[in-house]
N, C-alpha and C positions, 0 to 999 in steps of 0.2 A: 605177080608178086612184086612188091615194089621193094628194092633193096636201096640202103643207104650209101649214100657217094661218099670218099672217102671223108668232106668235108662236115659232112650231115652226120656222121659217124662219130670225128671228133668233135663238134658241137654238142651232139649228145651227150656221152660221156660228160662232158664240162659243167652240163647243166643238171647233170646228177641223172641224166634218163638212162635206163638200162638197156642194152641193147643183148639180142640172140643170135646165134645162128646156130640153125638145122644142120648135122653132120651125117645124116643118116642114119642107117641101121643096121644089125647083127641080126644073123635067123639061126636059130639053133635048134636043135630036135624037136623042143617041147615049147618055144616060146619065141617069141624075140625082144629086143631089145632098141631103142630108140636111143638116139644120143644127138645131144645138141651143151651147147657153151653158152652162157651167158658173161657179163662182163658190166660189172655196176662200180658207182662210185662209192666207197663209205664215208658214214660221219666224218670220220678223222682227215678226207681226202685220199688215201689210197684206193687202190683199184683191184678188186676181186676177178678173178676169172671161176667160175665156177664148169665146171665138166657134170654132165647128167646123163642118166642112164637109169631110163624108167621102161615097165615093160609095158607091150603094146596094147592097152587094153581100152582101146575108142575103137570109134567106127563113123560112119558118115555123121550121126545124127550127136555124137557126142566126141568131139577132139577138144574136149579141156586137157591135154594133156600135163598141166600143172596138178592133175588131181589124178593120176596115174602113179599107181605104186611105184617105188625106185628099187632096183637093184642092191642097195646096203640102205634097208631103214634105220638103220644109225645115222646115213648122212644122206637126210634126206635132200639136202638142197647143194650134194653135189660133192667132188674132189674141189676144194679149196687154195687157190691159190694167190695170195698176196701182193700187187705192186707199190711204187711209191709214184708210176703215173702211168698216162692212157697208153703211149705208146707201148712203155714196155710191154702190158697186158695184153695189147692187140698183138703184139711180135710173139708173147709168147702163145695165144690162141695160137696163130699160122704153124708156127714150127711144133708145139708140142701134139695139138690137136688138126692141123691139118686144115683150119680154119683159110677161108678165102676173102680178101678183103674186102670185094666188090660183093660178097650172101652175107655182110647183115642185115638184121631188120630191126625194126624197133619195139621194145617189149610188148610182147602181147601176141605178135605178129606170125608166133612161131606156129601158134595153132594153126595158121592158115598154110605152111611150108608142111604141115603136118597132114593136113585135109592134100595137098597136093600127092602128096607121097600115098594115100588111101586112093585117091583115085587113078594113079599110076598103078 
């Protein structure tokens, strides 16, 4: 998996590309639960962190996990949260979710941290 350097990270962001990372998972009785952060720019220039939490429902031949039902279908695309720049949003990934700064990747890429965790 190829992870973003911390410079490729901030470059993205600036250039409006969304960046992920995989945070792993919850196993619970009857299901489990997937969780990974995204972190995109908006129109306005603020910077979203989004928290997800969809259940596991791929396997080898299909890890769209973007097309995987979420946890609160009210908020499908996630717990929301607002900056006014890259930094703060990455600080608060680290601290609130546990986020590492050396496991992003860049949008898209998550299915693949995802295919990894299937074959683990």
């Amino acid at each position: 998996m190829i992870h973003l350097q911390l410079e490729q990270l901030k470059t993205n962001l600036s250039l409006g590309k969304t960046v992920e990372q995989w945070l792993g998972y919850k196993k619970y009785k009857d299901y489990t639960l997937l969780r990974w952060i995204r972190i995109e720019m908006e129109k306005n220039q603020e910077y979203t962190v989004a928290y997800i939490e969809s259940f596991d429902e791929g396997n080898i031949d299909f890890i769209d996990i973007y097309e995987f039902g979420t946890l609160d279908p009210d908020e499908p695309l996630g717990v929301l949260t607002t900056f006014s720049n890259q930094s703060e949003a990455i600080n608060f990934s680290i601290q609130e979710y546990g986020a590492k700064l050396d496991k992003f990747v860049s949008e898209g890429m998550i299915q693949e941290e995802y295919l990894i965790y299937l074959k683990n």
